[in-house]
C-alpha positions as CSV (number, residue, x, y, z in Angstrom):
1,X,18.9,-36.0,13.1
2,X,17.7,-34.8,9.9
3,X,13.7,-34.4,8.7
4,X,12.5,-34.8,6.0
5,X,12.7,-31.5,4.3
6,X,16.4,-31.8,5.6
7,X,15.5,-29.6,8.5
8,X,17.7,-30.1,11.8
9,X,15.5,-32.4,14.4
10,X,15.2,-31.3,17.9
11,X,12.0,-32.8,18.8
12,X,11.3,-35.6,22.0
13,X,10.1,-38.6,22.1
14,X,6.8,-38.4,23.2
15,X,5.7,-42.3,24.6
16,X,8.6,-42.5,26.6
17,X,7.9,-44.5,29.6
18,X,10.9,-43.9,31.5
19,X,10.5,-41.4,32.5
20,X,7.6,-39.3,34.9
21,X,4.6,-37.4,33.4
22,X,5.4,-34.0,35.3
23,X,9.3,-34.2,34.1
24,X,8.4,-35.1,30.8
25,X,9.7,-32.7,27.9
26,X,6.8,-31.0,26.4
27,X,6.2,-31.8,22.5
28,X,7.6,-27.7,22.0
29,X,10.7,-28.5,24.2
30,X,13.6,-29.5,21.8
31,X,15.5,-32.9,22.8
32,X,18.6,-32.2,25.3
33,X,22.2,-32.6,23.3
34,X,25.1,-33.7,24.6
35,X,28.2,-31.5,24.4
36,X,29.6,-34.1,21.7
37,X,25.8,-33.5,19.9
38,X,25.9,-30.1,20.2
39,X,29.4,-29.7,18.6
40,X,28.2,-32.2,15.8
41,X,24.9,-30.1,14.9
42,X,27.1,-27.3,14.7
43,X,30.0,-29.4,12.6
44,X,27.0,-30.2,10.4
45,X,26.7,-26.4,9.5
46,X,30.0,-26.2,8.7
47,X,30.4,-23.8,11.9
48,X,32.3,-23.6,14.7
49,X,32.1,-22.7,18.4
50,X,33.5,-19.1,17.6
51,X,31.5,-18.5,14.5
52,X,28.2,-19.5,16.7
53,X,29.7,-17.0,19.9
54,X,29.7,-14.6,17.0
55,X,26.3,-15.0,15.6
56,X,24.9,-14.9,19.4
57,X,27.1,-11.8,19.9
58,X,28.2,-13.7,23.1
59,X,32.0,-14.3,24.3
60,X,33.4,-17.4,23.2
61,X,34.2,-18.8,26.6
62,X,29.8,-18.6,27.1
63,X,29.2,-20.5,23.8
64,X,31.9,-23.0,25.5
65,X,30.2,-22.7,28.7
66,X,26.7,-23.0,26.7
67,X,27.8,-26.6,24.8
68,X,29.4,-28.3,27.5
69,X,26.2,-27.8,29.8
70,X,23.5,-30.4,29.4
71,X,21.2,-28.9,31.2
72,X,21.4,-26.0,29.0
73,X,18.0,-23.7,28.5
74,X,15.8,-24.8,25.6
75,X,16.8,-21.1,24.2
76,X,20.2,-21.9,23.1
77,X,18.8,-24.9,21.6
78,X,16.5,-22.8,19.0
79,X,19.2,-21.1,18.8
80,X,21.5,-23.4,18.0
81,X,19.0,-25.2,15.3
82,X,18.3,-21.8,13.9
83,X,21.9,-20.9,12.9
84,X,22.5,-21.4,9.3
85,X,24.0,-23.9,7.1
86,X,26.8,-21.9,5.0
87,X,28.5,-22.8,2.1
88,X,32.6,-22.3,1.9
89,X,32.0,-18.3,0.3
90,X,29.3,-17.3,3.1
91,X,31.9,-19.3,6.0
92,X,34.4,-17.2,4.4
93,X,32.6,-13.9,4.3
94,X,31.4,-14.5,7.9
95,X,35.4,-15.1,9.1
96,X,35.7,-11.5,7.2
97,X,33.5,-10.3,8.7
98,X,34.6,-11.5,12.6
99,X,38.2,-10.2,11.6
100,X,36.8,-6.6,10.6
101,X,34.6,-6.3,13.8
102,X,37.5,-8.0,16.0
103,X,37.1,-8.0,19.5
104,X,35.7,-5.4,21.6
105,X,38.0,-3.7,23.5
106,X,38.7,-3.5,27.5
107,X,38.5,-1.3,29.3
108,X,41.6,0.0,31.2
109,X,41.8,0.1,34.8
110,X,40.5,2.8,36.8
111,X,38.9,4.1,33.4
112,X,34.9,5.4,34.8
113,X,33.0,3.4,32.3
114,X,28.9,3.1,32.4
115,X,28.6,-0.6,32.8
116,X,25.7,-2.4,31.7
117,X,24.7,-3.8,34.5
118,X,24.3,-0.9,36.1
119,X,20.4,0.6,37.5
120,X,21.8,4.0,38.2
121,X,22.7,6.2,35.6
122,X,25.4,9.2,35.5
123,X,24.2,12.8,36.9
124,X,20.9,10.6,38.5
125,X,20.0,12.1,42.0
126,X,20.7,9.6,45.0
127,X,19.3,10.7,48.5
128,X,20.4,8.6,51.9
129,X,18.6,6.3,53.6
130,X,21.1,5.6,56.6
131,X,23.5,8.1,57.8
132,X,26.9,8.1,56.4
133,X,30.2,10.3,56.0
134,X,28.8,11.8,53.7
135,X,25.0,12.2,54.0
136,X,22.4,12.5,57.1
137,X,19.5,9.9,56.5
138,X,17.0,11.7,54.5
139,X,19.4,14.3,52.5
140,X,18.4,13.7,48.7
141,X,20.5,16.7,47.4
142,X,23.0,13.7,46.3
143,X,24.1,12.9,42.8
144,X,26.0,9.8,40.8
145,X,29.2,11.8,39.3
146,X,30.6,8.5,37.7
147,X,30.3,5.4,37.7
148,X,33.5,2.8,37.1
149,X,33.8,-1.7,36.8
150,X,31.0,-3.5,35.7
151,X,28.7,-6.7,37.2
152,X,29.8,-7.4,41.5
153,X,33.0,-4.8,40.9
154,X,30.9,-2.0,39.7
155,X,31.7,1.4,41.9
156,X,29.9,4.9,41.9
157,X,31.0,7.9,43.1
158,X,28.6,9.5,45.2
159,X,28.8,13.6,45.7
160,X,26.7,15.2,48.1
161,X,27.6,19.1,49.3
162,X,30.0,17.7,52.4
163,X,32.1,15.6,49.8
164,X,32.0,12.6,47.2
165,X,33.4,8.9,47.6
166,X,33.6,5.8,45.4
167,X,30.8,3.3,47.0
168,X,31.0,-0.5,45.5
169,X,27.7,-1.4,44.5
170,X,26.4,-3.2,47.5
171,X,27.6,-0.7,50.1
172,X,25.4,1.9,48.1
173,X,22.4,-0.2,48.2
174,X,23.4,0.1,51.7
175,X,23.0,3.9,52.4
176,X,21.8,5.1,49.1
177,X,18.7,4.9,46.2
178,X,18.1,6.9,43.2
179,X,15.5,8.8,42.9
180,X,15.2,8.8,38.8
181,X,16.0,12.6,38.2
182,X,18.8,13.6,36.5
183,X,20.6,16.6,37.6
184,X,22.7,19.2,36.0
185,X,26.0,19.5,39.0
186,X,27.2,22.1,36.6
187,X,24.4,24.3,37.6
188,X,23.9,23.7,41.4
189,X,22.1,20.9,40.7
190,X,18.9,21.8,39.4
191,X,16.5,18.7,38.3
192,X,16.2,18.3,34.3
């Protein structure tokens, strides 16, 4: 698996007849691993699944998720061959290192967090696009106040002069949009 300038090899086979022109890996494309392949190129850097979740900054269960798939994108495998080989003082000074960052922490329930994931952003100005209990269609005098959850459980609350409600994120794509100006609801409102 190794060149030789000891480099990890992650290149096809180029004459292979088996297999079809058009679904043909391209001489750039690096050669699929197997989960058992995958863990062995990392075993052969002296790494494991958790040190490599680290190095991606991605949870362990996706670097799971990510080696077990063999149809995994060509990405993760440069990015697997580009992880480095480390001695027993730079392993040990990497686990340091993990312990000293830890784990990020969770948020608690019902705590208004800005997720991610998110296209709206705090204090941005919403206006209605179908009538609701809290907006006529066309009213744009509304504003995002907070926004709570993250990915399919994300929830904003919505305030517009007759009120404000938590909306999940697909019943506001249902009556509302943003309009990309950020307000100040301290100061009736006024458009930064």
């Amino acid at each position: 698996m190794r060149d030789i300038e000891g480099r990890l090899r992650m290149s096809v086979k180029r004459n292979d007849t088996n297999t079809p022109p058009e679904t043909a890996n391209q001489p750039w494309q690096p050669r699929a691993l197997s989960k058992a392949e995958f863990h062995g190129v990392l075993r052969e850097k002296g790494l494991s699944l958790s040190d490599a979740a680290f190095l991606w900054e991605v949870s362990v269960a996706t670097a799971s998720r990510i080696a077990a798939n063999p149809d995994r994108p060509a990405h993760w495998l440069f990015a697997l061959a580009a992880l480095p080989t480390l001695r027993a003082a730079e392993l040990k000074a990497l686990h340091a290192q993990r312990r000293r960052q830890g784990r990020p922490a969770r948020p608690k329930p019902g705590e208004v967090i800005q997720a991610m994931t998110v296209s709206a952003e705090l204090y941005e100005s919403v206006a209605c696009h179908a009538t609701c209990g809290l907006a006529e269609e066309g009213d744009a005098d509304g504003y995002i106040k907070a926004v709570r959850g993250s990915g399919t459980e994300t929830q904003f609350l919505v305030c517009f002069p007759a009120g404000e409600d938590w909306f999940g994120a697909a019943l506001f794509d249902d009556y509302f949009y943003t309009t990309g100006r950020i307000v100040r609801p301290e100061k009736g409102g006024a458009a930064l």
